[in-house]
C-alpha positions in Angstrom: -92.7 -101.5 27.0 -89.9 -99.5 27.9 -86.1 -99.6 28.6 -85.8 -96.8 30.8 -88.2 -95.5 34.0 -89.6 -92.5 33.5 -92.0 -90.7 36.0 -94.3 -89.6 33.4 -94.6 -91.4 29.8 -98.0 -90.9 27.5 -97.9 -92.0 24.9 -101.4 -91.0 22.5 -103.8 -94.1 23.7 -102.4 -93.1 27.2 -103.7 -89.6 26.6 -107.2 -90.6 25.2 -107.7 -93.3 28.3 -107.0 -90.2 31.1 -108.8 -88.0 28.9 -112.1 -89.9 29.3 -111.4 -91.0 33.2 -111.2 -87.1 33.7 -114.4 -86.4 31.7 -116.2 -89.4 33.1 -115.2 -88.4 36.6 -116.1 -84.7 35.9 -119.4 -85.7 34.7 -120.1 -87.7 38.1 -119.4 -85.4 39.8 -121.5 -82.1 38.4 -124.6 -84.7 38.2 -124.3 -85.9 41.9 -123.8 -82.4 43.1 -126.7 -81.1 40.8 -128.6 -83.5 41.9 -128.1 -83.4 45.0 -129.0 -80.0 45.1 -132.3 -80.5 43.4 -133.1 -83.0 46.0 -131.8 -81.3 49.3 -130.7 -78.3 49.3 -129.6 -77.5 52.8 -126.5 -80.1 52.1 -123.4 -78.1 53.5 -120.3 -77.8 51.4 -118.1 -80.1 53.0 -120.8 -82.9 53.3 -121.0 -82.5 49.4 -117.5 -83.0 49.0 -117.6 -85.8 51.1 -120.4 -87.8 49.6 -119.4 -87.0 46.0 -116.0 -88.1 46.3 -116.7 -90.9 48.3 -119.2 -92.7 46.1 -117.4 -91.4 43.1 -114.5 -93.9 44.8 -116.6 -96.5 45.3 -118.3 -96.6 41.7 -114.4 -96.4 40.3 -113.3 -99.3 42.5 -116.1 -101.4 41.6 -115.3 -100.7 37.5 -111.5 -101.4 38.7 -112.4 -104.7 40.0 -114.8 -105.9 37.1 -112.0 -105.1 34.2 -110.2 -108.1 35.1 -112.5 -110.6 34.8 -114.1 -108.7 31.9 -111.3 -109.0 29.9 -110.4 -112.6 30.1 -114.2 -112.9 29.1 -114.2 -110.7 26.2 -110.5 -110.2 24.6 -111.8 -107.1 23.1 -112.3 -105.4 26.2 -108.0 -105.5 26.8 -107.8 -101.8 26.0 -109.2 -101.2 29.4 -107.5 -103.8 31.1 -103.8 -102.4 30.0 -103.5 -98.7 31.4 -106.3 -99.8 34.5 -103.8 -98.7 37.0 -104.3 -95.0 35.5 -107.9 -95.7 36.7 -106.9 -96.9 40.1 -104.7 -93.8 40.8 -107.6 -91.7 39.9 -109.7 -93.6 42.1 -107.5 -93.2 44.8 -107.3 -89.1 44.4 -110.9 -89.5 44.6 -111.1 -91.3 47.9 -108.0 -89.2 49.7 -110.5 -86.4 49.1 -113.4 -87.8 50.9 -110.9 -89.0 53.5 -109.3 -85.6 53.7 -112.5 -83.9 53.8 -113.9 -86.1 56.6 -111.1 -86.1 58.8 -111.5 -82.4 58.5 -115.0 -81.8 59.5 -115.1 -84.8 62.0 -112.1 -84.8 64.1 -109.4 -81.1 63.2 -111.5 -78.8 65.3 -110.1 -80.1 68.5 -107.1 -79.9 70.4 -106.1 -83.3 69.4 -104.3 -85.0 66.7 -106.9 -85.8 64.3 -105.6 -89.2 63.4 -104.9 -90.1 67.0 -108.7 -89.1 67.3 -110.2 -90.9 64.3 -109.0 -93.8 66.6 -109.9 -93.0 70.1 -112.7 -90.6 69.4 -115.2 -93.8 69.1 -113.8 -96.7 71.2 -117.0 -99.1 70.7 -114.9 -101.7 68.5 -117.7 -104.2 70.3 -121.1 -103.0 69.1 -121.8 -103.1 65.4 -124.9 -100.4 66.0 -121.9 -97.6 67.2 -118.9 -99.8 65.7 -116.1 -96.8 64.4 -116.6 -97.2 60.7 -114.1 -94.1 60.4 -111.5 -96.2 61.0 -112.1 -99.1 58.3 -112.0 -96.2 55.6 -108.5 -95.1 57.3 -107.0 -98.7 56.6 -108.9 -98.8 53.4 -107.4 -95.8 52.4 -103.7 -96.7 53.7 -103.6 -99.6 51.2 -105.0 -97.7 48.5 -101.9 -95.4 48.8 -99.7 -97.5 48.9 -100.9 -99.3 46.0 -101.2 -95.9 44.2 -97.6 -95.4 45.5 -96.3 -98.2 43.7 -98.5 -98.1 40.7 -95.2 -96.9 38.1 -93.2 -100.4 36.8 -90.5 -99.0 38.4 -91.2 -100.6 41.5 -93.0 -103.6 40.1 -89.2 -104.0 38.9 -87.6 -103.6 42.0 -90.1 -105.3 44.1 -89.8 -108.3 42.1 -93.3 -108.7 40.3 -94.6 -111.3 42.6 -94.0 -109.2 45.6 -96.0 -106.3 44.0 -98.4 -108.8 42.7 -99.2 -109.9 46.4 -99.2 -106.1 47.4 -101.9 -105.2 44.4 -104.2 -108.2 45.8 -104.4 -106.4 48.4 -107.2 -104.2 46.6 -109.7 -107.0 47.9 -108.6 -106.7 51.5 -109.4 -102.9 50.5 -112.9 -103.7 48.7 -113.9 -105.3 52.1 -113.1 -102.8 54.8 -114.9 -99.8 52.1 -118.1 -102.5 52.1 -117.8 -102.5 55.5 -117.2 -98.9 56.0 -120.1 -97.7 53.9 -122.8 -100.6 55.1 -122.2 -99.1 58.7 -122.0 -95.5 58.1 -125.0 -96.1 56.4 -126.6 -97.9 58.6 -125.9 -96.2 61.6 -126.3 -92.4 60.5 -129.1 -92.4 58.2 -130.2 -96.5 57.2 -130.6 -96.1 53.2 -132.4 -99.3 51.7 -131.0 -97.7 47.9 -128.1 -97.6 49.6 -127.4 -101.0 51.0 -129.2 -102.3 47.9 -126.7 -100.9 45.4 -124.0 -102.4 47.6 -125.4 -105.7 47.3 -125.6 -105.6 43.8 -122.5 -104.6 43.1 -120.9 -107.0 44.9 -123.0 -109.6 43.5 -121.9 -108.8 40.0 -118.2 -108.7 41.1 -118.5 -112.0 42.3 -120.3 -113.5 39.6 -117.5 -112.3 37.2 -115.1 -113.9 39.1 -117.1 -116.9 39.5 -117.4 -117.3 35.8 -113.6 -116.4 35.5 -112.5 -119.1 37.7 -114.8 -121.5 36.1 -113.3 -120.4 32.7 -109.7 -120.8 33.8 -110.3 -124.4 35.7 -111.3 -125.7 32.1 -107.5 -124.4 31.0 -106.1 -126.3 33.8 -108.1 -129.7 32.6 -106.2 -129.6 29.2 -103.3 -132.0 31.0 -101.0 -134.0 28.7 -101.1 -137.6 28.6 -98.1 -139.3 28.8 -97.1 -141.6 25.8 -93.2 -143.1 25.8 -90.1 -142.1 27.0 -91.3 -139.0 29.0 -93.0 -137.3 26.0 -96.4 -136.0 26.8 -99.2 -136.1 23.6 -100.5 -132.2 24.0 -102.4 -131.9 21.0 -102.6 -132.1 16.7 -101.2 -130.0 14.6 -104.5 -128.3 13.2 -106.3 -127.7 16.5 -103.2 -124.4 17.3 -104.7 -121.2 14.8 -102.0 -120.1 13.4 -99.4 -117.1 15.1 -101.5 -118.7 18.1 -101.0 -121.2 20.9 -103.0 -123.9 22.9 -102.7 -124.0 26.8 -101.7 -127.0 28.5 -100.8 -127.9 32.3 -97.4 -129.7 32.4 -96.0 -130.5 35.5 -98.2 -128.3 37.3 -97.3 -125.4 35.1 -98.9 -124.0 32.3 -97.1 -123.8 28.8 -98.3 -121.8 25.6 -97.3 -123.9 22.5 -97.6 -121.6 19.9 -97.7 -122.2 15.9 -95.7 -119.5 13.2 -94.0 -119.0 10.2 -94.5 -122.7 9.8 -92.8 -123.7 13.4 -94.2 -124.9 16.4 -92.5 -123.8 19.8 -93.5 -124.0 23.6 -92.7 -121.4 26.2 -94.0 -120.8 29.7 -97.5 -119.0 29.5 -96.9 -116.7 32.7 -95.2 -112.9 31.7 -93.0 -112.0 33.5 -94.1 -108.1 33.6 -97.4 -109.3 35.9 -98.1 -112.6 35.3 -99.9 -111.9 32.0 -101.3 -115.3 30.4 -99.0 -115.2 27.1 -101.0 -118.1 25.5 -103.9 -115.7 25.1 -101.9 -113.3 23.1 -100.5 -113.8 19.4 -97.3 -113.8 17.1 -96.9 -110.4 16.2 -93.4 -109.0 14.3 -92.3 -112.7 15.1 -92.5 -112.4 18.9 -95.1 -114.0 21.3 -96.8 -110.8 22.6 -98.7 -110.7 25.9 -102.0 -109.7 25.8 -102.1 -107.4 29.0 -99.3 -104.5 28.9 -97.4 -105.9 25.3 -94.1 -107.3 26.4 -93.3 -110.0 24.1 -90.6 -112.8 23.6 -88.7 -115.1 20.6 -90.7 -117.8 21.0 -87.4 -120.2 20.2 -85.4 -119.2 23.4 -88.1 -117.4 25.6 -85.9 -114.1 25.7 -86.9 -110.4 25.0 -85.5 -109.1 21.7 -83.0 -106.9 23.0 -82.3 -104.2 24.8 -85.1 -106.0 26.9 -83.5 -108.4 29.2 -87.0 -110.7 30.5 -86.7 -114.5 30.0 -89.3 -117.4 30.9 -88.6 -121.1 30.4 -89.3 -122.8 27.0 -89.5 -126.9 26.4 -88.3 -128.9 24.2 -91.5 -130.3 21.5 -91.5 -132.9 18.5 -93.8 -133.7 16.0 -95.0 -137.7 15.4 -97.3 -137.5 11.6 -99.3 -134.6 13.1 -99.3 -135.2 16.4 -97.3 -132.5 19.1 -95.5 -133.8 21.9 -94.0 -131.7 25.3 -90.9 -133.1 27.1 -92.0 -131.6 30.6 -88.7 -130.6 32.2 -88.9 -126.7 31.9 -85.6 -125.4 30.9 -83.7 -122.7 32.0 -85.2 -119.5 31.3 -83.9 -118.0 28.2 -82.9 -121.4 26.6 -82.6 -121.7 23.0 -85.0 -124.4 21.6 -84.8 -125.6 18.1 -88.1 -125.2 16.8 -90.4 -128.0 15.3 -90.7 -127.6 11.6 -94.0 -128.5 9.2 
């Protein structure tokens, strides 16, 4: 976390993370140009640019969009999951090369604007043998930027986090049209059954991970309350929340994190509000709730930030019948001070 923007801030985990995305992409790229090489050694320059970069792209978008899932699977995989938009810059640098690169050799040696001729070079939007591929990769490309673009919390700030949220989403929109772009270039210049094949399975494992995610996450959602008198919902006992820990439960639609420290039980909203982080999955630590995502944490008695952050979620009210823990659901205001339960 921190209080002021700053265009660049490493910190020494920062440092190590870029340090192995540059190695790991430098590696990629010396052993698909070597081999290459070894296998066909009439490739030009700029086609070797264009096919390293590009699949270089493709292999860092498909490691970008197993993280997620990944993480929520296996907690000790978060490391990855909290500087992964370093990742997607870098996988964005990579595929503005193989754009760049392409536009160049395909469509600057004319007397027309080579955008305006990506588009209107190929008209044949109706035949999926001669369909323009160029021009998925151009859209792909456009909402990789602007993701890129917006990648520093400065604007997830001023967007408002759900608006960036939606705009980040948008990576699947951009995971499509690159499918699509590579199956037909592929197929129509040089049909590579390797090619399409690792395609396939990448998607396929993708998918599966976010199968199993959402199959995960649905079981959360079944842990509903029960209501037992006077609007108090039954949640759960006393000895099933670990301690400096919570338990998950859908009230009222929403989920709450009820967590259990220092001998006190409270119950705050489980969504963060830096990107929507599940803060029931993360722990007690210096006696605040802290998310397991990106590390922004809250007093778990009023929902707030310790100060000079200025975040706040909704809490709930909670008592304690022998061992049992019950919820009032009415959410209260965000940053609402909440006497905790005592044991």
């Amino acid at each position: 976390m921190g209080v002021n923007y700053q265009p660049v801030l490493w910190n020494k985990n920062k440092k190590k993370y870029d340090k192995w995305i540059a190695i790991s992409m430098f590696i990629y790229l010396i052993s698909f140009i070597g081999i290459t090489f070894f296998t066909n050694s009439q490739t030009s320059i700029e086609t070797l640019v264009i096919r390293s970069f590009g699949t270089l792209a493709l292999a860092l978008l498909h490691i970008i969009l197993v993280i997620g899932p990944l993480t929520r699977l296996n907690t000790r995989l978060l490391p990855l999951l909290y500087n992964r938009r370093h990742l997607g810059v870098s996988m964005f640098i990579a595929a503005l090369v193989h754009g760049g690169f392409s536009i160049f050799q395909f469509h600057s040696l004319g007397n027309v604007n080579p955008i305006y001729a990506l588009f209107t070079s190929n008209m044949e939007y109706d035949s999926l043998a001669n369909f323009p591929f160029q021009v998925l990769g151009f859209l792909a490309l456009i909402i990789l930027f602007l993701m890129a673009a917006t990648s520093h919390d400065f604007w997830l700030k001023n967007l408002s986090p759900k608006v960036w949220k939606r705009l980040h989403m948008m990576v699947y929109i951009a995971y499509a049209l690159i499918l699509l772009h590579v199956f037909l270039g592929a197929f129509q210049q040089q049909p590579s059954i390797s090619s399409i094949s690792i395609l396939i399975i990448g998607f396929f494992i993708i998918a599966t991970l976010h199968i199993i995610t959402a199959i995960k996450e649905s079981r959360i959602d079944k842990k509903k309350t029960s209501i037992i008198e006077e609007g108090w919902e039954y949640v759960c006992d006393l000895q099933e929340i670990p301690n400096d820990r919570a338990k998950i439960f859908v009230v009222s639609k929403e989920r709450i994190a009820v967590f259990k420290y220092n001998n006190k039980l409270s119950a705050i909203s489980n969504v963060c509000k830096h990107q929507g982080g599940p803060l029931g999955e993360g722990k007690v630590v210096d006696g605040c709730v802290t998310c397991p995502w990106h590390g922004y944490q809250y007093l778990p008695h009023n929902g707030q930030s310790p100060p000079p952050f200025t975040e706040k979620i909704a809490t709930y009210r909670l008592k304690k019948i022998d061992n049992q823990i019950f919820v009032l659901p009415e959410a209260l205001a965000e940053g609402t001070e909440v006497e905790p339960v005592t044991f």
